[in-house]
C-alpha positions in Angstrom: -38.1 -33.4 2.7 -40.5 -33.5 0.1 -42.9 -30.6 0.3 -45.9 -30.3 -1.9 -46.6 -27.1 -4.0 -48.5 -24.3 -2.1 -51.1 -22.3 -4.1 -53.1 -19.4 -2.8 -57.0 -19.6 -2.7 -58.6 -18.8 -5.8 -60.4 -15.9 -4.8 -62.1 -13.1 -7.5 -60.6 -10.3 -5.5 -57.2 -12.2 -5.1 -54.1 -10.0 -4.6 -51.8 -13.4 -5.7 -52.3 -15.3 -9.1 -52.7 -18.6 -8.4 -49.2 -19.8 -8.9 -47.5 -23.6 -8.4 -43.9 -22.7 -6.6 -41.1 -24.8 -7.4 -39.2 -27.0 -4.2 -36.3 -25.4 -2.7 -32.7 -27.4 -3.5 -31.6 -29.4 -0.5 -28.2 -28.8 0.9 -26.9 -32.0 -1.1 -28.6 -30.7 -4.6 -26.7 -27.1 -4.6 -23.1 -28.6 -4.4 -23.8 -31.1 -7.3 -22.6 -30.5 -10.7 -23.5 -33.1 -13.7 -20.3 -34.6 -15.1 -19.0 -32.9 -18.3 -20.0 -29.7 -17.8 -18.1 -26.7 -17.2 -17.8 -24.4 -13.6 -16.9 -20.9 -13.9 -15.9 -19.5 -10.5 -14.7 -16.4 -9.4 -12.1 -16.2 -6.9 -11.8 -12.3 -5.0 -9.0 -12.6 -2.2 -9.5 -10.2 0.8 -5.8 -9.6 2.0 -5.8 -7.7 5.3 -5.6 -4.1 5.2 -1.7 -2.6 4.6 -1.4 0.8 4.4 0.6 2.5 1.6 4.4 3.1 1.8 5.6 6.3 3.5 7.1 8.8 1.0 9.6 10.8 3.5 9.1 14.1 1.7 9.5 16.1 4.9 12.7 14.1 5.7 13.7 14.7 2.0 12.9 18.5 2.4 15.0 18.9 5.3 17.9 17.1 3.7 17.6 19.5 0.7 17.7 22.4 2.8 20.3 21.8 5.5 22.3 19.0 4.7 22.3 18.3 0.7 26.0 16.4 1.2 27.2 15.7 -2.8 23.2 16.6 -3.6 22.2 13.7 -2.2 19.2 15.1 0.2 17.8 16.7 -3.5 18.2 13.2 -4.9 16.4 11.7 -2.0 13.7 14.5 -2.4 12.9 13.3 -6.5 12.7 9.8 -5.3 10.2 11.1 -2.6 8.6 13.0 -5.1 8.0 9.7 -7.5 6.9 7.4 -4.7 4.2 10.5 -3.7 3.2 9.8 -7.5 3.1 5.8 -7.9 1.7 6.1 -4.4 -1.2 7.8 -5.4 -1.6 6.2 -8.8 -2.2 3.4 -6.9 1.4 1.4 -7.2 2.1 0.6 -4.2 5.4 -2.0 -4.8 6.7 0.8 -7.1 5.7 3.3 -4.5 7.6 1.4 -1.8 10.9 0.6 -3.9 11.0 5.0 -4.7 10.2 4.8 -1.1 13.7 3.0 0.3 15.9 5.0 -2.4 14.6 7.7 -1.0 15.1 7.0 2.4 19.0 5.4 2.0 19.7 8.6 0.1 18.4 10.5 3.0 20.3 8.3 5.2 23.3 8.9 3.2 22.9 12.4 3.4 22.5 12.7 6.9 25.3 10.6 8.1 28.1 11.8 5.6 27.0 15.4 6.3 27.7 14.7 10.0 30.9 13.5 9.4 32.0 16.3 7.1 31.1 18.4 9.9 33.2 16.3 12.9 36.0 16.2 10.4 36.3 19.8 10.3 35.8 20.4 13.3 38.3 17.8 14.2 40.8 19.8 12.2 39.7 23.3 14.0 40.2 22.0 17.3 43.8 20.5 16.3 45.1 23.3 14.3 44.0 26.0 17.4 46.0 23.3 19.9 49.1 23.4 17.9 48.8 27.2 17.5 51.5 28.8 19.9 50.9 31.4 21.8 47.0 31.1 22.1 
């Protein structure tokens, strides 16, 4: 389509200057580039939203405070600690590897703590049942 320049009315009170527009690009103009030259292009990828990795402070707290087995739930609470820091830095694969230490060592914590604590109870309960005269 081939359209010819518009131009206002010349007019002495005219609110436009009289003004040749230029033709819009067809579709099959924009895309073409002349050979030799050079296209700079920006590329800005759109990943879907993730949220940031969990820090487990309050898990780490309670570990600390009730069952810190071989100081392992204060261990898990300065990896909790970091992750909280690269987390709101902005690092979130630093953030989320601070993140798993810190959750195994709670994990750790929790399940070897419960074991110490079966074990002696374990022994309680056999060293009353071989007690005579109970």
């Amino acid at each position: 389509m081939d359209n010819p320049p518009y131009a206002f009315p010349a007019r002495s009170n005219q609110l436009f200057p009289h003004h040749n527009y230029e033709h819009l690009k067809e579709e099959h103009e924009i895309g073409v580039v002349s050979p030799g030259s050079t296209v700079n292009s920006t590329v800005i990828s759109m990943h879907p939203y993730e949220p940031p990795p969990r820090d487990h402070i309050i898990w780490s707290i309670f570990s600390t405070l009730y069952v810190n087995f071989c100081c392992l739930g204060f261990m898990a609470l300065v990896f909790s600690i970091k992750a909280r820091d690269r987390k709101v830095v902005g690092d979130h694969s630093g953030a989320s590897s601070y993140s798993s230490t810190a959750k195994c060592l709670n994990i750790m914590a929790l399940v070897l703590s419960l074991l110490l604590i079966l074990v002696i109870t374990g022994v309680i309960v056999v060293t009353h049942a071989t007690q005579p005269g109970d």
